[in-house]
C-alpha positions in Angstrom: 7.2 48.6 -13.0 5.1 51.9 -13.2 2.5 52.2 -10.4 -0.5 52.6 -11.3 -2.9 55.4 -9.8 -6.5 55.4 -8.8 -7.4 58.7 -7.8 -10.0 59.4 -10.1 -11.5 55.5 -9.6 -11.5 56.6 -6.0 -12.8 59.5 -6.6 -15.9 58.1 -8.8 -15.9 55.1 -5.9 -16.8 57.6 -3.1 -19.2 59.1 -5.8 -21.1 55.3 -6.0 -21.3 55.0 -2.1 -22.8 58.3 -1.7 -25.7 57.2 -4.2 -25.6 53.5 -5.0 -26.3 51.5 -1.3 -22.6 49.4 -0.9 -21.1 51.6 -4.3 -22.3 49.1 -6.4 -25.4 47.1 -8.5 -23.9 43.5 -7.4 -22.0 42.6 -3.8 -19.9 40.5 -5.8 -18.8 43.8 -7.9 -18.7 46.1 -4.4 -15.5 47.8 -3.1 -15.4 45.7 -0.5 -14.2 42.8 -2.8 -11.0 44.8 -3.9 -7.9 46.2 -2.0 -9.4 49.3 -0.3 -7.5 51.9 -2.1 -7.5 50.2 -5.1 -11.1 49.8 -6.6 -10.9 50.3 -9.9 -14.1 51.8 -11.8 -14.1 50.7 -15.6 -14.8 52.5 -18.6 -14.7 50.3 -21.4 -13.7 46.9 -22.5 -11.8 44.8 -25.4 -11.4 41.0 -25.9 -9.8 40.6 -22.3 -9.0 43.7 -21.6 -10.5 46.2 -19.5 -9.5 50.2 -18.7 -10.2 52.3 -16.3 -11.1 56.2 -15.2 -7.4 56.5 -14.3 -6.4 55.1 -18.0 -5.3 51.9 -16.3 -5.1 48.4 -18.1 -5.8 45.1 -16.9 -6.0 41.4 -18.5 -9.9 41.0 -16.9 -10.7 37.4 -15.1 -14.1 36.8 -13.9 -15.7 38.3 -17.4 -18.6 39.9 -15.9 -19.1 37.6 -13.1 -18.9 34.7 -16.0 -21.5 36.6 -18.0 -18.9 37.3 -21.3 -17.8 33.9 -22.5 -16.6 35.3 -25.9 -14.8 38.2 -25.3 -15.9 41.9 -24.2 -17.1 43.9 -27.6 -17.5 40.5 -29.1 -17.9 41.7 -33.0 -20.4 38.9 -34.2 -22.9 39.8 -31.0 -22.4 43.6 -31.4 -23.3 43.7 -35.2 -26.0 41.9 -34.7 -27.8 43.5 -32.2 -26.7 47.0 -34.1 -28.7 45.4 -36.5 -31.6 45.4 -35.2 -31.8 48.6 -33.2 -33.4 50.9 -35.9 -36.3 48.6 -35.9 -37.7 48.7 -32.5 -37.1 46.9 -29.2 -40.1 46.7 -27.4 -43.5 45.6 -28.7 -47.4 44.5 -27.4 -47.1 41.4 -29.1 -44.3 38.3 -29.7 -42.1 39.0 -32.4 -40.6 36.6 -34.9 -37.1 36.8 -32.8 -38.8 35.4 -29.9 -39.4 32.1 -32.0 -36.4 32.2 -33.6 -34.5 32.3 -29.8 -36.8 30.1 -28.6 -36.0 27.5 -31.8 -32.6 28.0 -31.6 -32.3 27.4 -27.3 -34.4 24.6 -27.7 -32.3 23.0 -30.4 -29.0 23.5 -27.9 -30.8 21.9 -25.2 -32.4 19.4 -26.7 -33.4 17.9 -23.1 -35.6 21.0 -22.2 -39.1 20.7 -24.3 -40.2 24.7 -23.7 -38.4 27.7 -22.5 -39.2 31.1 -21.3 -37.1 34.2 -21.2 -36.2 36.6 -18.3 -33.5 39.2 -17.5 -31.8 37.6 -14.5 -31.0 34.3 -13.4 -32.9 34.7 -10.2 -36.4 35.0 -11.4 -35.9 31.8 -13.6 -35.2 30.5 -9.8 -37.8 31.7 -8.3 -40.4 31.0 -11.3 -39.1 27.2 -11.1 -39.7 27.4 -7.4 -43.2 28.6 -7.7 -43.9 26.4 -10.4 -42.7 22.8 -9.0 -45.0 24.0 -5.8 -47.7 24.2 -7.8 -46.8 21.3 -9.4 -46.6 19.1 -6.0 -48.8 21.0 -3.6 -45.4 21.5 -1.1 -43.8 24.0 0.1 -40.1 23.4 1.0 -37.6 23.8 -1.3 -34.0 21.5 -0.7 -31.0 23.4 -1.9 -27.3 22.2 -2.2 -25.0 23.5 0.1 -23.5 26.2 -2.9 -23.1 29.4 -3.2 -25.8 31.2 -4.5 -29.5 30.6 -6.6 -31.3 33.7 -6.1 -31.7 37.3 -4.5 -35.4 36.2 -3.6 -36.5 35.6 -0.1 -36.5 32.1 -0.5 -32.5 31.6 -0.8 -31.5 34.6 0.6 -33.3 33.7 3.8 -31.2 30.7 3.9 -28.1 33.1 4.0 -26.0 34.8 6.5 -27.6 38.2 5.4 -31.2 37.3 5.9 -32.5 40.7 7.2 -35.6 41.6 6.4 -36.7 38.1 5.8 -39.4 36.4 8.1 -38.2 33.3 9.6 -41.4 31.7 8.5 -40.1 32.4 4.8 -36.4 30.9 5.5 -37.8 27.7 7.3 -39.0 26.7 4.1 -35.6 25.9 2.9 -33.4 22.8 4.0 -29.6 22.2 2.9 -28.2 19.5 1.7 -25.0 19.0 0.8 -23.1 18.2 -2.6 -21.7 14.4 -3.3 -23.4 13.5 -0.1 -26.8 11.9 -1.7 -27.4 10.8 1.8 -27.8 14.4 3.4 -30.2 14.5 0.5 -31.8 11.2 1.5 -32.2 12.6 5.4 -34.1 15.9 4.4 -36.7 13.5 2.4 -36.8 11.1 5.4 -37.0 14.4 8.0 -39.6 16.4 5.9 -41.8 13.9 4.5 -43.9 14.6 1.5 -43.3 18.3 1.7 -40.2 19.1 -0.3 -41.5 20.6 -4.0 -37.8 20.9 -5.6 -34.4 20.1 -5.5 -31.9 23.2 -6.6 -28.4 22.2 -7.3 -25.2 23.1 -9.6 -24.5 20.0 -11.3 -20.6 20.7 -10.8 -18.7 24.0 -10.0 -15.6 25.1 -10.2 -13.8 23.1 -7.7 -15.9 19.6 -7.3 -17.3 17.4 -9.7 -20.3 15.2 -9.4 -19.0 11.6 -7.6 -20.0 8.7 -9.7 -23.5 7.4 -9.6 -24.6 11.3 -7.5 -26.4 12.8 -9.6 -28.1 10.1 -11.0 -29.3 9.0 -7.1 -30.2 12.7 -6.7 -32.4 11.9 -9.7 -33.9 8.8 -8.2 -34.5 10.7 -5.4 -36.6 13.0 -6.9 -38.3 10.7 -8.5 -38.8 8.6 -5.6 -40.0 11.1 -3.6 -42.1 13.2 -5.9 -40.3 16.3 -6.2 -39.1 18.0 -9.0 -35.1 18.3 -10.0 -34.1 21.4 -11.1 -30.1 22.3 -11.7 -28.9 25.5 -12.1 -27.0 25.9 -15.1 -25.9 29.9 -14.8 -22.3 29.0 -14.7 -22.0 25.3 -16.4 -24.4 26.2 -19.6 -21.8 28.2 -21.8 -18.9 27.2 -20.0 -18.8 23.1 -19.3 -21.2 22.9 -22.7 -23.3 24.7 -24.9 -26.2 22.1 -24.1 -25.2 22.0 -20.6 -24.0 20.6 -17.6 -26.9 18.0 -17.8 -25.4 17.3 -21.5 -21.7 16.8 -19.5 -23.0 14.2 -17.0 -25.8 12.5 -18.6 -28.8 13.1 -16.1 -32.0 15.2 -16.9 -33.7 17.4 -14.7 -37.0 18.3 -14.9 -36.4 21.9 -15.0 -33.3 23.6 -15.7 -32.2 27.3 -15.3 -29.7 29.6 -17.4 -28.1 33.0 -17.7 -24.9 34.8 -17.5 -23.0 33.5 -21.0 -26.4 32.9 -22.9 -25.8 36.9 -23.8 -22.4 37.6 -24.1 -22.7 40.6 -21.2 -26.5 41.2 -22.6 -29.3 40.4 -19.7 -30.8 37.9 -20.7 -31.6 34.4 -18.8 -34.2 31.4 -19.4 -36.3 28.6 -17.6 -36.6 25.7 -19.2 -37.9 21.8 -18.8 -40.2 19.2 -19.6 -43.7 20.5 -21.2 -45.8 18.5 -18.7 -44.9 21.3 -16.2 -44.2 24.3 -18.0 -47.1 23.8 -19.8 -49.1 25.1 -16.7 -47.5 28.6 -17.2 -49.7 28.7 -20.3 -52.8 28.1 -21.7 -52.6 24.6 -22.3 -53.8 23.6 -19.4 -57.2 22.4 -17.2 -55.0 23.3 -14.0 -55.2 26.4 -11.7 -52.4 28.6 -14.1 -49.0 28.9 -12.7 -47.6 32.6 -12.7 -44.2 31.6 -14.2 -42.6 34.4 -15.8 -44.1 37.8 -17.2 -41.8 40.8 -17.5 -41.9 43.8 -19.5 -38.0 43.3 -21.0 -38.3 39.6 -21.3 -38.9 39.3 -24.6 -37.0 42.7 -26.0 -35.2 42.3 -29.4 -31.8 43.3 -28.2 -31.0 40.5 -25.4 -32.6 38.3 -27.7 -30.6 38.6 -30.8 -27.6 38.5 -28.6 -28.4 35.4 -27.5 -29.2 34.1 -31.0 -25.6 35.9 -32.3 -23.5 33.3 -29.1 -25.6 30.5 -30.3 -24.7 30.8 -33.7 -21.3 31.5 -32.6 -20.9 28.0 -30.3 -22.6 26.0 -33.5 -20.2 27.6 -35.7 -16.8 27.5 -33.5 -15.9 26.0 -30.2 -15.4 28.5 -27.0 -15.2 25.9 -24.9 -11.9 24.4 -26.4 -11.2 27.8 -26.0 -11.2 28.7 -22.5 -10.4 25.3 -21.7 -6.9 25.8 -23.7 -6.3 29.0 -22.0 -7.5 28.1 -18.5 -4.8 24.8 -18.7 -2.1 27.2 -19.6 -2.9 29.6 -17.5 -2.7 27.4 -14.0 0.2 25.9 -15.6 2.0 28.9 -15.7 1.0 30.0 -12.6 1.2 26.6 -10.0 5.0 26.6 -11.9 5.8 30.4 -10.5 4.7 29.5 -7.2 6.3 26.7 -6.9 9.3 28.3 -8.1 8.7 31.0 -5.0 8.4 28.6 -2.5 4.8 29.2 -2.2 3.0 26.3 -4.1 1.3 25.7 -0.2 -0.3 28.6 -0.5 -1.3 29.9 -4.2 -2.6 27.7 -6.6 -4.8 28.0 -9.9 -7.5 25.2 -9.5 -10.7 24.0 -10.9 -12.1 23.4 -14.3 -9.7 25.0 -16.6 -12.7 27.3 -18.0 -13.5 28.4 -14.3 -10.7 28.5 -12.6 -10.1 29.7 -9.1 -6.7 31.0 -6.9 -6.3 29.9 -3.2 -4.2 32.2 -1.0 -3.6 30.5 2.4 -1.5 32.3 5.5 1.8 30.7 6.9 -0.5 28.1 8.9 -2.2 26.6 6.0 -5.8 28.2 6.5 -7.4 30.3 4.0 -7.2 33.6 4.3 -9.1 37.1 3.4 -5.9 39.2 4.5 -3.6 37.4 2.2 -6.0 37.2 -0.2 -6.3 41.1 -0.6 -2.3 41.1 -0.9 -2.5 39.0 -4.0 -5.3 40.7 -5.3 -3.1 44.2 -4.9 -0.1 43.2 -6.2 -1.8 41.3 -9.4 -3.6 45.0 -9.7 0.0 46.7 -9.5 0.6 44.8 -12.3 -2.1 44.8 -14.4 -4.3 41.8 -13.9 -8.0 42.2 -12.6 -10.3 39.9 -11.2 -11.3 38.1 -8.1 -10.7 34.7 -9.8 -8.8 33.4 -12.9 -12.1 32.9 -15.1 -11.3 33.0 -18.3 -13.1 34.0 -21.9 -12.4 32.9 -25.5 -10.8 35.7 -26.2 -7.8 35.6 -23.5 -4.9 35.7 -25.9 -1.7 33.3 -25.6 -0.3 37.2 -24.4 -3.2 37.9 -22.3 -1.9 34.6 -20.3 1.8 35.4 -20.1 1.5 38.6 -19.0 -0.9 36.9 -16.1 1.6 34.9 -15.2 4.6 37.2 -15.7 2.4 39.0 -12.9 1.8 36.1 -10.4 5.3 35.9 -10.5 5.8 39.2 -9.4 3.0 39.1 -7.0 4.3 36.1 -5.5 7.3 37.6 -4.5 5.6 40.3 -1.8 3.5 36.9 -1.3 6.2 35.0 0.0 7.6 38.3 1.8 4.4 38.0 3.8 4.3 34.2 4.4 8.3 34.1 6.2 7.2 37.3 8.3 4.0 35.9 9.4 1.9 38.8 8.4 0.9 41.0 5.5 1.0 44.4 8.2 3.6 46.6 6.1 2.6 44.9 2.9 -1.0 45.2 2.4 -2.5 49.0 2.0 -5.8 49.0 3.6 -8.3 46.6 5.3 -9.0 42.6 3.4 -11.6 42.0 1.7 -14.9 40.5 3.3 -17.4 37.9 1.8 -19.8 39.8 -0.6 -22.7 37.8 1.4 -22.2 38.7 5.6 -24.2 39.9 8.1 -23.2 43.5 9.0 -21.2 46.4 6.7 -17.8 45.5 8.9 -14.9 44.4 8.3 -15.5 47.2 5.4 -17.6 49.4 7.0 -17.7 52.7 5.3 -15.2 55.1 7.6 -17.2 58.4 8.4 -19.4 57.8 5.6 -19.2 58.5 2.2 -18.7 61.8 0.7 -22.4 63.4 -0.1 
């Protein structure tokens, strides 16, 4: 095996904490996320391939935080938004692609009555917010006990790094928590006739909905007033092209989208029933609802990306797709560790088309430290990601050279698991969770390099 080299990734890394606050646009994408002397800083992309500044090649999981569905450079997507760049992005008035996008999302989610495009998942999140308050007349907001909705104040208050972020802001939100409609049932009872929305994933990765709870969530709503709104960033794209809602049957009143609907373009969506969105416009006898007005909303390019993956999941089927590859790839990959004697510790699991690895210590518990050593040695051998999300475009190849590198990677693994520790195996400090409340574990040493 041929080490790879980072010097000039570590070299541009310093270069991104000296100007970019945490070396990076997203936590999830920060330094802190990857082996410490190993952050790799990309240059281009291919199918499921990535290189970087030091002329490195990885097999990529996690696709752009599970933005690229089809593949990085996905021709279809790219032609057609070439298409259309000689003729102006950016106008003072709707243009005919805004219909057409709007036709076309409305005829995949044929549950959703009226949509409205944004750039980023979280103002869809917050506009749904602000809109079911106006709807109700409440203010609290009930969210599941999941990962993440938003970087507005209103989640992010809820969060282990919540400063800056009055406590009168974060007491607005309650937890509740996922397959336990009962949790749900107690916020009702505790804060009666003030919560305006339920937020919830419909599944994720690792847990699917429990017979008969989503549909109790949805009698919930209804029989408390409040409006159910599921957050379809991950599951739209990846469960189904119509949705998670489509998977499990049960409609919410408002529904939110992103990541996928572009192929790696920004683009994202709110959409629901036209009784409420309907006070976003001019429809309406009601004080108006400021849903969502941006100035890149409705630009050509993000929009005719979208239009190029919707024609592309009419016309084949990605979901087959990543499901085909995601089945082989834990396959492969539960069968080397269990062949290392490590099948305790590292396993691929979770819906084939989101799959995730757990790396637990010699005591059973997860762990960050261990974690870091599988991340390095997958690096060593050309496989990047923080997960094992797949695309359509991971190749039967793409997959055996993954698990051709788990197996290597579980060897050092299992090195670490008999001695108790990873000290002598793992270069640097673990990773830390993206969302904490101060810089350490990962604290910068000495700063970075001005």
């Amino acid at each position: 095996m041929t080490e790879p080299v980072f010097d000039e990734s570590r070299r541009l890394q310093d270069r991104l904490h000296a100007l970019v606050p945490g070396g990076a646009h997203t936590y999830a994408r920060g330094a802190d996320q990857y082996p410490e002397f190993m952050p790799p800083v990309l240059v281009r992309g291919s199918g499921a391939r990535v290189w970087d500044a030091d002329g490195n090649e990885y097999v990529e999981y996690g696709m752009g935080l599970r933005a690229v569905t089809l593949g990085h450079g996905y021709a279809p997507v790219v032609d057609a938004v070439r298409s259309v760049l000689d003729a102006g992005l950016n106008f003072s008035r709707p243009t005919v692609t805004e219909l057409a996008a709007a036709e076309d999302f409305l005829d995949l989610v044929p549950t959703a009555e009226m949509v409205k495009f944004a750039k980023n998942g979280s103002d869809a999140t917050t506009a749904a917010l602000r809109l079911a308050r106006a709807v109700t007349g409440r203010d609290l907001v009930a969210v599941c006990e999941q990962p993440f909705f938003s970087v507005d104040d209103w989640f992010i208050g809820a969060t282990d790094m919540n400063a800056g972020i009055p406590a009168a802001t974060s007491d607005l939100t309650v937890r509740f928590g996922y397959n336990d409609a009962a949790s749900l049932r107690a916020r009702f009872a505790e804060h009666q006739g003030r919560i305006a929305a339920v937020f919830l994933e419909a599944a994720t990765a690792l847990a699917e909905p429990e017979p008969g709870f989503l549909e109790e969530v949805r009698a919930l709503c209804d029989e408390h007033g409040a409006l159910l709104v599921f957050d379809e960033m991950i599951t739209g794209f990846r469960w189904s092209p119509h949705g998670a809602q489509s998977v499990y049957g049960v409609t919410p009143d408002l529904s939110c989208w992103g990541k996928a609907m572009g192929n790696g373009f920004p683009i994202a969506a709110l959409a629901g029933k036209r009784e409420f969105m309907e006070l976003g416009g001019l429809n309406t006898d009601a004080d108006r609802v400021f849903l969502l007005s941006t100035t890149h909303g409705p630009e050509s390019m993000s929009l005719t990306a979208f239009r190029a993956v919707a024609r592309a999941y009419r016309e084949t089927d990605p979901v087959s797709a990543m499901e085909r590859a995601g089945r082989r790839l834990a396959d492969g990959v539960n069968a080397a560790a269990a062949a290392a004697g490590v099948g305790d510790a590292v396993a691929a699991i979770g819906r084939p088309s989101c799959l995730v690895f757990t790396t637990r210590d010699a005591d059973g518990a997860p762990s960050q430290a261990f974690r870091t050593l599988f991340l390095q040695e997958l690096l060593r051998r050309g496989v990047l990601g923080q997960s094992f999300v797949v695309s359509a475009a991971h190749t039967d190849a793409d997959i055996d050279h993954t698990i051709r590198a788990a197996a290597g990677a579980l060897t050092v693994y299992r090195q670490a698991l008999e001695a108790g520790t990873v000290d002598g195996l793992l270069q640097g400090r673990p990773v830390a969770p993206a969302l904490r409340r101060t810089a350490a574990p990962r604290r910068l040493p000495g700063g970075a390099a001005r």
